[in-house]
N, C-alpha and C positions, 0 to 999 in steps of 0.2 A: 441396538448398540450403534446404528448408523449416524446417530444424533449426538451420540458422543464426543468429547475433543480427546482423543486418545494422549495430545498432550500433557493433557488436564491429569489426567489419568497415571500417565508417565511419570510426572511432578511429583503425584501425591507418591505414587509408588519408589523412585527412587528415595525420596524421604522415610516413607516405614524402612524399605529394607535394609539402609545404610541407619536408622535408627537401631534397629535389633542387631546389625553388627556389629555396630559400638557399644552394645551393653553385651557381647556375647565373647568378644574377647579376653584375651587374657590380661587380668592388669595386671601391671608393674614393670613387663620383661619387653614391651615396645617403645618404638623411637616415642617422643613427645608429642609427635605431631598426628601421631596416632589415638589422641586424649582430645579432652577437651583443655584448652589451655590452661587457663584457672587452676586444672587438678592433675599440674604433670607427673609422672615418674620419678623415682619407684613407689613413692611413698601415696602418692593421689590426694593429699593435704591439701585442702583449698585454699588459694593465698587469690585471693582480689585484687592486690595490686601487678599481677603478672596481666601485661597487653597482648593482643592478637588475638587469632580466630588460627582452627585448623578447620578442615572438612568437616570434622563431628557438629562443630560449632554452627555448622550450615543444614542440617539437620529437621531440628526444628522449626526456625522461620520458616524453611521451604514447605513444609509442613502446613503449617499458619496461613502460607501462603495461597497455596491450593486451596486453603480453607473457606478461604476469601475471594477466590478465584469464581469457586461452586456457587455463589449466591445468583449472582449471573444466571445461573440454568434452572437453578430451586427457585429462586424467592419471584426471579423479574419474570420466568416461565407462570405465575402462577397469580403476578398481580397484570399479566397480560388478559390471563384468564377471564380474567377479571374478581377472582377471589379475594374478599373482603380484607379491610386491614386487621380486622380484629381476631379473623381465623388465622392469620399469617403471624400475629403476634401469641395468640394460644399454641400453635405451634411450633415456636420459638421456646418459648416456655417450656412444654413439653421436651425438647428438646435437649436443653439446660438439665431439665431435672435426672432426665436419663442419661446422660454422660454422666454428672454428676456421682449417679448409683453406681454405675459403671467402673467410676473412679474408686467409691470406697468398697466395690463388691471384691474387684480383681484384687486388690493391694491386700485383702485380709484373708485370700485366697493361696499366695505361694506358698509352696512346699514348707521353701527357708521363715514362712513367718507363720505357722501353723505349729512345726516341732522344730528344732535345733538340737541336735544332728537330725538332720530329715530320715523319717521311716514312710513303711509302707500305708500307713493312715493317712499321711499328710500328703502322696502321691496320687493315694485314691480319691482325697477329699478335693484336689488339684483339679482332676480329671473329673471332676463330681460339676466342680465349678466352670468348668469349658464346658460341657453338656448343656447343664443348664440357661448357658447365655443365649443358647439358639434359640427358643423359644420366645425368650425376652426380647431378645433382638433382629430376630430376622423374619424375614418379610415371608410367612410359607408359601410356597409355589403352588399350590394345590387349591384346589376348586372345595372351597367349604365356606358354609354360612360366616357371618360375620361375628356372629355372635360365641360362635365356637371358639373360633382369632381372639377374642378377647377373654374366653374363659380359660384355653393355652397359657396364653400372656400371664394374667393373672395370678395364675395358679404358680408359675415360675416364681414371680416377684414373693409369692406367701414363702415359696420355697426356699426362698432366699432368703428372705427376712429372716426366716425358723434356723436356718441355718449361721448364718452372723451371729444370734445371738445364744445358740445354743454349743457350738460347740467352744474347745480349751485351742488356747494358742499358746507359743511358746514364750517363755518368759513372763509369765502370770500374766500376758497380756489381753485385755478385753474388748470387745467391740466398740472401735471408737471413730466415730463420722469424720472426724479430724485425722484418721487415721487410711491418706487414700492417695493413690498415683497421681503425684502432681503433673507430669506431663498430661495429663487426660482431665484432670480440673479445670487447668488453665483451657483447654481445649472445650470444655464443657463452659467456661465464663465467653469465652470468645464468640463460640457459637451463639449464646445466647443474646450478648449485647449487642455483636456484632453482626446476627441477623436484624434486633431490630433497631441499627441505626439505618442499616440497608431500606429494610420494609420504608422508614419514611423518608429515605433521601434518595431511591432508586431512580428518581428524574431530576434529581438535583445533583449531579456531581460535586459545583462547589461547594453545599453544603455540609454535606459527605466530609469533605478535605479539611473544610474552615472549623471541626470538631479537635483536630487534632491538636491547635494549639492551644485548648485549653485544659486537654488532658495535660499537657507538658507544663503548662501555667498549675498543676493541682501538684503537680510532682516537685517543679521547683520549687513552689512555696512550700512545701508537706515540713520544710524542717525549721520554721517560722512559729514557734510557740506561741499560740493563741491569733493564728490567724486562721482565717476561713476556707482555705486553700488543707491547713494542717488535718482542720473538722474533716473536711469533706476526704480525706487522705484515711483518716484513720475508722472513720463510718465503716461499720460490718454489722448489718442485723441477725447474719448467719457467719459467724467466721470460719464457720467449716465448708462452706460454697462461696460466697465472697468476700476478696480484699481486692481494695481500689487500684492495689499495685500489679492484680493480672493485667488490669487495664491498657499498662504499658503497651501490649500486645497488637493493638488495635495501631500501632505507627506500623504494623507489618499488615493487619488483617483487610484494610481499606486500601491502600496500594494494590493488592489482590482483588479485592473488587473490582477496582478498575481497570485490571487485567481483562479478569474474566469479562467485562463489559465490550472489551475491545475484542476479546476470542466469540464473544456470542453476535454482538456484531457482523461478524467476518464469516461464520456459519449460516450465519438468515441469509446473508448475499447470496452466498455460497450457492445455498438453495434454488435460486432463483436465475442464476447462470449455467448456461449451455456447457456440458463441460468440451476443453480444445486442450490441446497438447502443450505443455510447456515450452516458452518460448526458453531460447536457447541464452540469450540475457538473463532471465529470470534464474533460470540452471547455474547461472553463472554465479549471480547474488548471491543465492542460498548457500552455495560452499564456501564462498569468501566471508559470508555473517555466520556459516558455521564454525569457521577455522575463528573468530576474531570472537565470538562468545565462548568457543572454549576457552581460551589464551585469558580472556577477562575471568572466567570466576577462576580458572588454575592460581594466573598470575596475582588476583587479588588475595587468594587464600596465604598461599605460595612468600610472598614479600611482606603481607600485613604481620605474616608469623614471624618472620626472620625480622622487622622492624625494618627495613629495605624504604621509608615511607615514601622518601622525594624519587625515587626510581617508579614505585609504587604510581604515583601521582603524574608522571611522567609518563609511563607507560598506557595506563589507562587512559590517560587523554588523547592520547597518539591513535588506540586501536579503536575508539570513540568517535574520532573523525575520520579514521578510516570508511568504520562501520558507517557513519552518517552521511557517505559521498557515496558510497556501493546503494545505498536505497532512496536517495535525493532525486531522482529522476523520472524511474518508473512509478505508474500507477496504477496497476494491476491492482485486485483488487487481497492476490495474497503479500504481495510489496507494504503496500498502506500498513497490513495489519504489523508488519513486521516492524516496519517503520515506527508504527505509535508505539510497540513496547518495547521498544530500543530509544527512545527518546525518551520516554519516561523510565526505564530501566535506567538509563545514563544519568540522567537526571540526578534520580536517589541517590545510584553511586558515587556520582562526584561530591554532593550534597554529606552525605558520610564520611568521605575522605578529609573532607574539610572541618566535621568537627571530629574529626580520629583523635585532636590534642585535647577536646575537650574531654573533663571527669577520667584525666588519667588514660588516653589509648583506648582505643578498642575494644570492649568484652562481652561475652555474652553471659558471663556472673561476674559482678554485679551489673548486667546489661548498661549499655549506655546507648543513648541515642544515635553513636556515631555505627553500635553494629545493627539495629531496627534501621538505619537508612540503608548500609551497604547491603544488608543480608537481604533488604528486598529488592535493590537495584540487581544484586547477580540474579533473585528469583527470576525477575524480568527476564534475564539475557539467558538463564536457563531453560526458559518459556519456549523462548526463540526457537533454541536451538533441538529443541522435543518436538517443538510443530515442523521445523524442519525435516527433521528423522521420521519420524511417526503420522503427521499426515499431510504431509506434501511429498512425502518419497514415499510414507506407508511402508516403510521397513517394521511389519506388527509377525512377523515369524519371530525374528531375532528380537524384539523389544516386549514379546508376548510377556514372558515372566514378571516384567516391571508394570507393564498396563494392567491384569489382572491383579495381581498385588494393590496397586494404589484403587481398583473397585472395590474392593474388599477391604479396606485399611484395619480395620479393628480385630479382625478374628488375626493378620498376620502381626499386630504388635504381641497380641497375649499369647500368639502361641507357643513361643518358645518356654516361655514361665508356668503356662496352665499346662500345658500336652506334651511336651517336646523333653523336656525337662524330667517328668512323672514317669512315661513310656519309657523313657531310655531308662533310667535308672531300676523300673519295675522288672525291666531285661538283663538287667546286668550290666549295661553297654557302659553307662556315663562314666563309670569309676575309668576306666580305659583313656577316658581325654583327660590325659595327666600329661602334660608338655616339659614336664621336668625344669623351668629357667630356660627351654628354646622359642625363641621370639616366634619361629616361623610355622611350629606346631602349635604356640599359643593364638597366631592369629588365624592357622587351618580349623582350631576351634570353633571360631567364630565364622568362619567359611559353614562349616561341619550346620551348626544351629540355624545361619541363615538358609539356607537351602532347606532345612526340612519346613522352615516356617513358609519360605517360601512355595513348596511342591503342596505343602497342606491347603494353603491359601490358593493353591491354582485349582487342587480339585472340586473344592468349595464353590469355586465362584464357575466353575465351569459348569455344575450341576447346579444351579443357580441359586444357592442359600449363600445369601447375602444378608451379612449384620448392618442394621440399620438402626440410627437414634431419634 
């Protein structure tokens, strides 16, 4: 674990956990800002032309983010190795495919989409479907042939498969591939493209970059009837694994990249330095870029919701040169790293601010490029402020629950829907979180569900069954 960036880690983990508290809450009976914007209160109606971002809305990219982050330590660990392009591309593949499973195993797996009103078949077939992913997915800790690993595995996947297609679903519904967790789709197309645009630009940064404007050149001509731009938009050989539009993704997943480039960087140094005691300037930075990265992703959330924009625009420039005069000097070598992803952090976020008017404000449905530039500008400044916490001060007692969480990310999104969900109610407990219309039991709810997700996901990864794709 030493080799870790507990950052990294941090990132990913604050992103599942604040994921499974926004699906775990109560809708209808919280302020708005407690939704995703798009789909506010009471009614949760999706209107597209409502602007803004709350926290929920930060969720995801930061997600994408970390996604992008990891290739850094997976992909560039591995063509250091010296490991062939074509192993690192079949592995990518593979990759793809199993998230992909993944996405339609879980989604045909809930309670609520097995019976309606959920019974005790549909709880045990719940908890039948959490079992069975351990083997599919995780890496066993134990000393056995390889060939045993693979007839485990295997035999899960036949299990699986027998299972999709043999058992009844609620509402006459049938086993259908199109029928699967878009959050973890899109996460399974990202992985896949998004490894291998890495694989062949991992020494070419601007090559890496000079990609993006031609996804946005495919998107803006997409509504250009009979142009080349539309073709290539509307192309699906599988539409139940890809459409050209997850793509969009990749204006978050390559900023992450070259995060993670700039965190594994800083780690190799790292390495190879004597360690010595914090200089008392240094000490100094770090709580003035901590105080001035929270203030940026608060106040950006914060003003972009309320519509505040020239305050918004104002403010963030202000704490932007702050930030840029507090690390202009030193050059240490944890200063530099801080420095690069605050100047590219900054970057993006003014970069988004600026097209905030384009395609109507802000949103994260129907995305626009002004929230893929902000959402990965604050990832940056959230970067910061995690390396700061986590492994420059190494506060990992109190940050413990978040870092284990984002090593584990998979087993703590499903768990609330496969296990958490099934066991309580198999107890009797669920019917109990009835909040009646009070906002503050509707949202201990949501408290309630993350924390078990979270405590299952801690013991998991602390006896080392880790799900992996």
């Amino acid at each position: 674990m030493n080799n870790r960036s507990y950052a990294l880690d941090a990132l990913r983990g604050i992103a599942i956990i604040l994921m499974v508290l926004s699906g775990s809450i109560a809708f209808g009976i919280l302020p708005e800002w407690m939704y995703h914007a798009q789909t506010p209160p009471p009614t949760h109606v999706f209107n597209p032309e409502v602007p803004g971002i709350t926290w929920v809305d930060l969720v995801f990219p930061f997600f994408l983010f970390a996604m992008g982050a990891a290739f850094s330590f997976s992909v560039k660990g591995k063509i250091e190795k010296g490991e062939s392009k074509l192993k690192l591309v079949y592995d990518a593949l593979k990759r793809g495919a199993q998230l992909t499973f993944f996405a339609i195993f879980i989604q045909h797996f809930y309670p609520w989409v097995i019976s309606s009103p959920q019974d005790i078949r549909a709880w045990l077939l719940s908890l039948s479907c959490f079992l069975l992913l351990f083997p599919m997915f995780m890496r066993i800790p134990y000393k056995i042939p390889n060939y045993v690993r693979i007839i485990i595995k295997l035999s899960a996947y036949v299990a699986a498969f027998v299972l999709l297609n043999t058992i009844t679903y609620a509402n006459d519904r049938k086993f259908d591939p199109h029928f699967s967790n878009i959050i973890i789709l899109v996460l399974a197309n990202m992985a896949l493209f998004g490894t291998l645009i890495y694989i062949f630009t991992a020494k070419n940064r601007l090559a890496r970059i000079a990609i993006l404007p031609f996804i946005m050149a495919v998107f803006l001509g997409s509504k250009i009837d009979g142009s080349i731009t539309k073709a290539i938009f509307d192309f699906t050989p599988l539409s139940w694994f890809y459409k050209f539009n997850y793509l969009k993704y990749l204006f978050i997943i390559i900023p992450g990249s070259i995060a993670g480039e700039y965190l594994y960087d800083w780690m190799q140094t790292r390495k190879n330095e004597m360690p010595t005691e914090k200089k008392s300037s240094e000490k100094i930075s770090s709580a003035v870029l901590l105080v001035i990265s929270i203030l940026l992703i608060i106040g950006n959330v914060w003003l972009l919701f309320e519509r505040f924009l020239v305050v918004n625009l104002l403010v963030t420039t202000v704490l932007l040169v702050a930030g840029y005069f507090v690390l202009r000097k030193d050059n240490s070598t944890t200063i530099i790293l801080w420095r690069r992803l605050f100047i590219a952090g900054g970057y993006l976020l003014l970069l988004g601010l600026f097209f905030e008017a384009f395609e109507g404000g802000i949103k994260k449905d129907h995305s626009t490029y002004s929230y893929y530039f902000v959402t990965s500008g604050l990832a940056f400044i959230g970067l910061i402020a995690l390396n700061i916490i986590c492994d420059y001060y190494k506060c990992l007692k109190s940050t413990q629950f978040i870092i284990m969480s984002g090593q584990n990310p998979m087993i703590a999104y499903v768990c609330t829907g496969l296990f958490s969900i099934p066991i309580l109610n198999l107890l009797k407990i669920y019917p109990l979180f009835h909040h009646s219309g009070n906002p503050w039991l509707g949202f201990l709810q949501g408290i309630v569900m993350v924390s078990i997700a979270v405590l299952v996901t801690m013991f998991f990864t602390r006896i080392r069954w880790f799900w992996r794709s």
